[in-house]
N, C-alpha and C positions, 0 to 999 in steps of 0.2 A: 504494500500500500504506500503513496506517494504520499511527500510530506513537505511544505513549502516552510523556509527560512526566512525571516528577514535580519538580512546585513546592513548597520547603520554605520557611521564615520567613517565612510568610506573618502577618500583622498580626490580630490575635482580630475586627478589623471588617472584615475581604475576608470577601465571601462571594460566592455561583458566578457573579454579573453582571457585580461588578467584577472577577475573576480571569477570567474569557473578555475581560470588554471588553481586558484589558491584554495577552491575547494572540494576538484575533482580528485583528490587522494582519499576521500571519505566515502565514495561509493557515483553510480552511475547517475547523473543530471541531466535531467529532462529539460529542464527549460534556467536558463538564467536574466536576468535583466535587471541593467541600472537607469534607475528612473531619469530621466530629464524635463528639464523644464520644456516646454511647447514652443515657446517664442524663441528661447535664447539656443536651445539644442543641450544647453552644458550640465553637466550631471548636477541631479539634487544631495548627492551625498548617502543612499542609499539604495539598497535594490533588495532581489527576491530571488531566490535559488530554490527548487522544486526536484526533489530524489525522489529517487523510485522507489528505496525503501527507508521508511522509519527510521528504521537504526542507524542507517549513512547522516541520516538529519540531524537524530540527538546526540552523535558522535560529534559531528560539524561543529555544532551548538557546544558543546561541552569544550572541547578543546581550541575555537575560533573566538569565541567570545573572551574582551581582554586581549586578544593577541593583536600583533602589529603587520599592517599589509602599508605599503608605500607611505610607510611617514606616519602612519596614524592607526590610532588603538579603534577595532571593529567593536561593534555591541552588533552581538548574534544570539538571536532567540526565534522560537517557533513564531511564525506569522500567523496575525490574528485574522481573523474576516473583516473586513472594511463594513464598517455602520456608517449608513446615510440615512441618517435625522432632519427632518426637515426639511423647506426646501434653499437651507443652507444661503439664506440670505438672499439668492436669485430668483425667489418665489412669485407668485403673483400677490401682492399687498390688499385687504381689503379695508379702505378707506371708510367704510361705512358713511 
C-alpha cells in the first residue's frame, strides 16, 4: 500500500531529481514533486514523495527528518489530506 510524505525546508535549488535521488534509497517512488509557485515557476520550499510501500515511507520519515539535503535541515513527516474550508476568502459574499 502506497504512502505519500511530505518534505518541508527544502533549499530554492532541490528540484524533483535531487529530492527522489535523496530519497530513493528507502524503497521504490511512484510519484515525486516540488511545489512551485504559479507565477514565479520557483520552488515553495516543499514537496511530496508517494512509495509504494508503507514501510519505504516510515523509514524515509524516521531517518530524513532533521537531516541535511543542500544547505538545509528537511522536516519529513506523513502527509496529511489537504482540508478546504470554506470558500477560502474567494467566495461569493452575501451583502444582504
Amino acid at each position: 500500500m502506497s504512502k505519500r510524505v511530505f518534505v518541508g525546508g527544502l533549499a530554492w535549488a532541490t528540484d524533483e531529481n535531487g529530492l527522489r535521488n535523496a530519497f530513493d534509497q528507502f524503497g521504490a517512488i511512484e510519484d515525486c514533486k516540488v511545489m512551485t509557485d504559479r507565477d514565479t515557476g520557483r520552488s515553495r520550499g516543499f514537496g511530496f514523495i508517494t512509495f509504494s510501500e508503507a514501510s519505504a515511507a516510515d523509514q524515509a520519515i524516521d531517518q530524513m527528518d532533521g537531516a541535511e539535503l543542500d544547505g538545509r535541515t528537511l522536516t519529513v513527516n506523513e502527509a496529511r489530506e489537504r482540508t478546504r474550508g470554506g470558500a477560502g476568502g474567494r467566495g461569493r459574499r452575501d451583502w444582504g
